[in-house]
N, C-alpha and C positions, 0 to 999 in steps of 0.2 A: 678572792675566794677565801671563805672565812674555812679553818681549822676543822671543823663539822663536817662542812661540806668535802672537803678533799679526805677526811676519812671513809664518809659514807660513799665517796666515786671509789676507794678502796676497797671495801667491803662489797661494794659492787662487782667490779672485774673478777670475785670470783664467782659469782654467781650469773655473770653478762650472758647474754642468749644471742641468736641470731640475730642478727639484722641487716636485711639485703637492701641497699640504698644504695641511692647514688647520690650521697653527702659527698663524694670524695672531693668537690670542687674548693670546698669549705678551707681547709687550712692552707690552701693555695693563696685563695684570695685574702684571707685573713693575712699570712704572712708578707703580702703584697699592700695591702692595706697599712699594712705597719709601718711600710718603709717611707709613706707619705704623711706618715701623723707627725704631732710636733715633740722634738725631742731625741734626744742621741739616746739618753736610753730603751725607749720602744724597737730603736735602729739596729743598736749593738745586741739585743735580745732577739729580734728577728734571725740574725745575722745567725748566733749562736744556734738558737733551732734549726736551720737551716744544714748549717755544717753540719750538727750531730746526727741531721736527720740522712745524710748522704751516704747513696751508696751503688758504686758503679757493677752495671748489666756485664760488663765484660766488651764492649762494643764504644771506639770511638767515633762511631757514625752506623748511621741505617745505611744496611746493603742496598737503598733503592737511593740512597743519593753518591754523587757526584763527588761532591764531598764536603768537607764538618758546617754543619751552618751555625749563623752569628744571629740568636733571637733581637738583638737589636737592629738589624737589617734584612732579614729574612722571614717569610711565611714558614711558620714553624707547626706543630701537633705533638699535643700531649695527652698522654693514654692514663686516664684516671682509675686505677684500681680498687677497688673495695671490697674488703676483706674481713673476716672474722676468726682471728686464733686467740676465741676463749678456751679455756682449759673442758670446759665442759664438749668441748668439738672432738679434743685430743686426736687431732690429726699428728700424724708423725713425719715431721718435715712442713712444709708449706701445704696452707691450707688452701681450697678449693676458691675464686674473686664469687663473693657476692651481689656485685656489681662491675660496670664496663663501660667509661665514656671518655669517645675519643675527642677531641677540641680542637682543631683546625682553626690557626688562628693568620687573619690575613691584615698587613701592613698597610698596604694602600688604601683597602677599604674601610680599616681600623675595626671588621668583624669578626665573630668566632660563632663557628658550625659548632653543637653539640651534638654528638651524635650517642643514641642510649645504645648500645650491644646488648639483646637479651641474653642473661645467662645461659638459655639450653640450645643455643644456636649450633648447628649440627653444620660445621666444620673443619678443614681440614687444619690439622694440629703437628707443625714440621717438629718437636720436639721429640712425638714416639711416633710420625711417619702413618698415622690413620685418621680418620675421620672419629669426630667425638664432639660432646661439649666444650665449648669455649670456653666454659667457667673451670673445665679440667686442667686448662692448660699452666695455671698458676702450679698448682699441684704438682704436675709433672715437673715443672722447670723455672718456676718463681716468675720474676716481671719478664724475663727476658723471654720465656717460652710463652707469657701473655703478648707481649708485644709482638714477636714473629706470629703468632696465628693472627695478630688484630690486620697484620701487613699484608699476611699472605691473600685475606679474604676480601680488603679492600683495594690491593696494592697500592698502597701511600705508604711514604718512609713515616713511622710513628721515633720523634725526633727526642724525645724525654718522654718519662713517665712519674708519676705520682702514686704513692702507692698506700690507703688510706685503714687503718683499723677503726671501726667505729666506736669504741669506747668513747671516744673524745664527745660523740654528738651532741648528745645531750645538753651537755655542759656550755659547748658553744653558744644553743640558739638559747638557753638559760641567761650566757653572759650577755646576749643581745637585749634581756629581756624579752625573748618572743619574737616570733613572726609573725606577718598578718599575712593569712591564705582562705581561701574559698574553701572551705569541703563541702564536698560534691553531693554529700549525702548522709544519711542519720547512720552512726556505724558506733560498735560495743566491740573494743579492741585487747589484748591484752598490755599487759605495762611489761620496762625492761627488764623484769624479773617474774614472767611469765605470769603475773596475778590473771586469772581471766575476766573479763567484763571490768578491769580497772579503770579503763578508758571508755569515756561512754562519748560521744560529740555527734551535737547538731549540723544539718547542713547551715551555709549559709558564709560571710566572711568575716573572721574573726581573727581574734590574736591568740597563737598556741604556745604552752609554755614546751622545753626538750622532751617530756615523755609524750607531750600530746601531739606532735611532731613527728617525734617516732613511730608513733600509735596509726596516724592518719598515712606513712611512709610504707607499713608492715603490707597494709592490711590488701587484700585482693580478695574477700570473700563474697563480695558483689561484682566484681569484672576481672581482669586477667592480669597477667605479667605484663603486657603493654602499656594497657592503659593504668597499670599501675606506675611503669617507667613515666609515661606521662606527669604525675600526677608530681613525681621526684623532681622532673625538670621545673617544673612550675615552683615548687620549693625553695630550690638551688636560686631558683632568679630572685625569690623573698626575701633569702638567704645575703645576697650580690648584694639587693637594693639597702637593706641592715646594716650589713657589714661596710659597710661605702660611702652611707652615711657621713656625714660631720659630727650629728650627734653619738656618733660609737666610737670616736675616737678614746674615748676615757677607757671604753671595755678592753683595748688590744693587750692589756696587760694580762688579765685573764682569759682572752680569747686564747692569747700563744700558749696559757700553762695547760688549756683544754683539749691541745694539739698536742704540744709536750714530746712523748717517746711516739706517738701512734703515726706518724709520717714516717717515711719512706720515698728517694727520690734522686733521680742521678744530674738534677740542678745545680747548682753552685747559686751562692746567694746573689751573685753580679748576674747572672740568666736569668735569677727569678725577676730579677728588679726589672729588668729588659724589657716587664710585661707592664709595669707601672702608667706608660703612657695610653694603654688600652681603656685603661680605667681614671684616666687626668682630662681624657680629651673633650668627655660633654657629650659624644654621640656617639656612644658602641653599640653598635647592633650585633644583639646576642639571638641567632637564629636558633630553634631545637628542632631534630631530626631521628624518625625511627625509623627499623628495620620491617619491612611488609612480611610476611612469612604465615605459615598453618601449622596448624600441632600434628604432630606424626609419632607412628610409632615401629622402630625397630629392633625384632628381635625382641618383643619385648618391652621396649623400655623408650619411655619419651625424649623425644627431642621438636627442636622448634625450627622448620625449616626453612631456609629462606627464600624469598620468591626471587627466581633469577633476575627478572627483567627490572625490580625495582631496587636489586644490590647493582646491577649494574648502570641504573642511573645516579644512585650513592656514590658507588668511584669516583663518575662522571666530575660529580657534585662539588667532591671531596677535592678532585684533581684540582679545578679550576679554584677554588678555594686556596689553593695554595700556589696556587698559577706552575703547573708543573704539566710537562708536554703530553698530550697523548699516548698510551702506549698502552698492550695487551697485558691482558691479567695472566700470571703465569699460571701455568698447570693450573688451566681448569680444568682438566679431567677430575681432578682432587675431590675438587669440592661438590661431585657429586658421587662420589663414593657408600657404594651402603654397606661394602662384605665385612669391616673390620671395625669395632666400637668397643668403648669399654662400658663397664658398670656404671651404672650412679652411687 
């Protein structure tokens, strides 16, 4: 990354805008990626982001397990956060997840469940005891108050989490040179400094550069928050297939500086590596999976409900994916709660 370019991502971060994605998979797999390219220094740089990127929930294990599991032998699930604390947010304390994807990853099968969480998921949240948004719960209580609502609503232990700032985006699918994606439709987006109509793009499949990427991630003004999460899963796997490559091995120098400080994650660099053979083996089946639900409004103020019968074949889903026994979802009274919610 030339001298220019890492000013101008400077000058950026004060002016960064929202951006709700679910990129968060990105410097996962990136850092994972590294540890297989050739060369000790890719290794020991991996290693280094990793460490400074650590940082423990307070919890040596999820209340629904037994107890600590070993990702090298164990069906494991990582809760992918994405987040935005630009200064122009000025939240005080931790900001609200702009994204929510949980990854169920299974050993024997060598598969991973993605499952998208829509942000206005109406929720029961054990960190302030009511029913709210799920994207609230960062807010209230950082990963670890996201992670307890992600458990409570699916009951699966959520066994590490990732915790992802999007400044970095950009810059990644830049060092990729681009991803190749389908857009779905002729669409006039704004850029990550709010230009309006900066982004203008054709249907049809093409290669995008990071703001056009961003542009085609933002945009929901022709369909909804779902089929917008859709639209991110398909990215994410663009994203996979790039970054996974042979030929990207040369970028990982600049992929980890694109990552840099904006990770967050209570891994250790020998857990991350654990996951190395998911992606060595030749045939991972990467399933994507969303939430059914209607838009509702309480008191006021929107949420996205969820529809009982198809959260509760997601458990189901989820359980088996991780091959973990039957059992009741607790206090489901909770989670249909209407008398107690907060603001947006």
């Amino acid at each position: 990354m030339t001298d220019t370019r890492k000013k101008s991502r400077i000058r950026k971060k004060k002016v960064r805008r929202r951006k709700r994605l679910l990129f968060i998979l990105v410097p996962f797999l990136i850092l994972i990626g590294a540890t297989t390219a050739y060369g000790a220094y890719l290794y020991n740089k991996a290693g280094e982001v990793v460490s400074d990127s650590y940082e423990d929930v307070g919890r040596e294990k999820s209340e629904l397990r037994a107890e600590e599991v070993d990702p090298n032998v164990d069906n494991v699930s990582v809760l992918f956060i994405g987040v935005d604390d630009s200064e122009k947010r000025n939240y005080d304390g931790n900001s609200r997840s702009d994204a929510l994807m949980l990854a169920t990853l299974n050993k024997d099968d060598n598969s991973v469940k993605l499952l998208s969480i829509p942000r206005d998921s109406y929720v029961y949240v054990p960190e302030v005891g009511y029913n709210t948004k799920i994207n609230h719960a960062h807010a209230y209580g950082g990963p670890r108050a996201s992670i307890e609502a992600v458990e409570g609503m699916l009951d699966i232990p959520v066994d590490y989490y990732v915790r992802m700032d999007f400044e970095a985006f950009i810059d990644v699918v830049d060092a990729l040179n681009g991803i190749n994606v389908d857009v779905p439709y002729e669409m006039s987006e704004q850029d990550s400094n709010d230009k309006a109509g900066a982004i203008h793009l054709m249907p049809g499949e093409q290669t995008l550069n990071g703001e056009e990427a961003l542009a085609l991630a933002r945009t929901r003004k022709q369909d909804s928050d779902i089929e917008r999460g859709k639209r991110q899963q398909e990215i994410i796997q663009a994203i996979i297939s790039k970054a996974t490559s042979l030929g990207s091995i040369t970028k990982f120098d600049d992929l980890m500086v694109a990552v840099g400080d904006n990770m967050r994650t209570n891994m250790t660099f020998n857990e991350m590596k654990s996951f190395i053979s998911y992606g060595t083996s030749g045939d991972l089946n990467v399933e994507t999976l969303n939430l059914k639900g209607y838009d509702t409004r309480i008191n006021g103020i929107y949420y996205y409900q969820l529809d009982d019968t198809d959260l509760a074949n997601k458990r189901i889903e989820l359980r088996e994916q991780l091959d973990l026994q039957e059992s009741e979802h607790p206090d489901t009274e909770s989670s249909t709660e209407t008398g107690t919610q907060t603001q947006q």
